[in-house]
C-alpha positions as CSV (number, residue, x, y, z in Angstrom):
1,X,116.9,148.5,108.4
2,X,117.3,150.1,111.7
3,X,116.5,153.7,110.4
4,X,120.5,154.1,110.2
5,X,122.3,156.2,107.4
6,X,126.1,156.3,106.5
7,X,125.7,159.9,107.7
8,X,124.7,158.7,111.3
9,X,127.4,156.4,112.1
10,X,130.1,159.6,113.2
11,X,129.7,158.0,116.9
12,X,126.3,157.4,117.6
13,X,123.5,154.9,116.4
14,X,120.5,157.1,115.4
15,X,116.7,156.0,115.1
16,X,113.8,157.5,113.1
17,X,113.6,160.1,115.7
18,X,117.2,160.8,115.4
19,X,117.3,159.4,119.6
20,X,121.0,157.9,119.9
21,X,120.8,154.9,121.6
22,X,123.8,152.7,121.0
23,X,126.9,154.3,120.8
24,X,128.9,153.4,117.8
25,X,131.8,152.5,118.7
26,X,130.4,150.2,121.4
27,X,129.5,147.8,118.1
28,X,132.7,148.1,116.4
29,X,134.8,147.1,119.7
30,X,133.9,146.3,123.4
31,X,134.4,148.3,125.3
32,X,132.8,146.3,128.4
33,X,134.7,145.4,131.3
34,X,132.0,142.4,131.9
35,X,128.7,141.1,130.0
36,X,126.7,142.4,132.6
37,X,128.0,145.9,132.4
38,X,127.5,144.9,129.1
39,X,123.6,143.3,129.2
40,X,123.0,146.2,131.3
41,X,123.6,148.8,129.0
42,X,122.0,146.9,126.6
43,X,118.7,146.5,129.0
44,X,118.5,150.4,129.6
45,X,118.9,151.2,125.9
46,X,116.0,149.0,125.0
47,X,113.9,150.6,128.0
48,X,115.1,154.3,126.9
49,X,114.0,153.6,123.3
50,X,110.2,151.5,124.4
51,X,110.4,154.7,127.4
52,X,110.5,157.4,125.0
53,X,108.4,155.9,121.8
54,X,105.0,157.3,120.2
55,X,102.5,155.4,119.3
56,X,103.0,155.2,115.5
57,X,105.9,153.8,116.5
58,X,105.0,151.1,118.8
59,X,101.8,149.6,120.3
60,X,101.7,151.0,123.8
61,X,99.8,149.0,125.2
62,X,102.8,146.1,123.7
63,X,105.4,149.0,125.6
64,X,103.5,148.8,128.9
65,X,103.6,144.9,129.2
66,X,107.3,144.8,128.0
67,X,108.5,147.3,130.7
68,X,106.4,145.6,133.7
69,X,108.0,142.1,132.3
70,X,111.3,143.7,132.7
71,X,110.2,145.2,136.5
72,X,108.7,141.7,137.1
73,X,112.0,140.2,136.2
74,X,114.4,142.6,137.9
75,X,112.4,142.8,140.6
76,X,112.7,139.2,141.5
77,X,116.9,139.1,140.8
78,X,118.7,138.1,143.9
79,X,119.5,141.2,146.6
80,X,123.5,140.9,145.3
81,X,122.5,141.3,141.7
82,X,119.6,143.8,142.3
83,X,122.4,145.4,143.9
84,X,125.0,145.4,141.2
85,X,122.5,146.3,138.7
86,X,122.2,149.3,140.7
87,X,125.5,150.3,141.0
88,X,125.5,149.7,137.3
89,X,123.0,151.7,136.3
90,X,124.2,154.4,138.9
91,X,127.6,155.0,137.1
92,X,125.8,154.7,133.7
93,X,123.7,157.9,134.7
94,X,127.0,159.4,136.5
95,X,128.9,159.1,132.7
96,X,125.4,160.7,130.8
97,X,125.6,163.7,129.5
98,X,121.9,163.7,128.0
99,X,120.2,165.4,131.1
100,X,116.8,163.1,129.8
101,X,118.5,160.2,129.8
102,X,120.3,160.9,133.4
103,X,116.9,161.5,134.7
104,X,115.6,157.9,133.2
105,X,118.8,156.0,134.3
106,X,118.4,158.0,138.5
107,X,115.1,156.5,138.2
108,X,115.5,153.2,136.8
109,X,116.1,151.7,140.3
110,X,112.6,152.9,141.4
111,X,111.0,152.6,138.5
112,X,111.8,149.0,137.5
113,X,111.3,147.8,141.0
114,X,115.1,147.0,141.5
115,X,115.7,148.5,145.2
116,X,112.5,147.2,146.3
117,X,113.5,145.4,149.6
118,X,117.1,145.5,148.8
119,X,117.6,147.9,151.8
């Protein structure tokens, strides 16, 4: 269903373009300290996946509108929870070892319109 095979499942979740995007073991236990951590992590996987998708495998004009709904959204959070979804996403790209990835998650703050007017 989700372009997973048993082969895939030695630690990371695999998609048709063999992208990891969930980690494993994160579905087997948590291992969140707090749902936001958690909704977070879950936010910036979706993002990476709609960031980094071709056209056969999504509409992108239907990619375009979901990622400015999300900017629209975070955009308009609170300054404490713009904040803490920076700090978030900040020790998210500190733990990445995927130097793609770590360059999407040092941007997301910009690019999702999080530290707009938050300084």
């Amino acid at each position: 269903m989700w372009g997973l095979t048993d082969s895939d499942v030695s630690g990371v979740w695999w998609d048709v373009r063999t992208l990891p995007l969930i980690r494993w073991e994160a579905l087997v236990t948590s291992s969140h300290p707090s749902l936001t951590r958690a909704l977070a992590e879950a936010l910036v996987d979706v993002l990476w996946f709609i960031d980094g998708s071709e056209d056969e495998q999504m509409d992108q004009d239907d990619a375009v509108k979901v990622m400015e709904g999300v900017a629209h959204v975070v955009s308009t959070l609170p300054s404490d929870q713009r904040q803490e979804l920076i700090e978030l996403v900040g020790e998210m790209a500190d733990a990445e070892n995927n130097p793609a990835r770590r360059e999407f998650l040092e941007a997301f703050p910009q690019g999702f319109g999080v530290i707009d007017d938050v300084f």
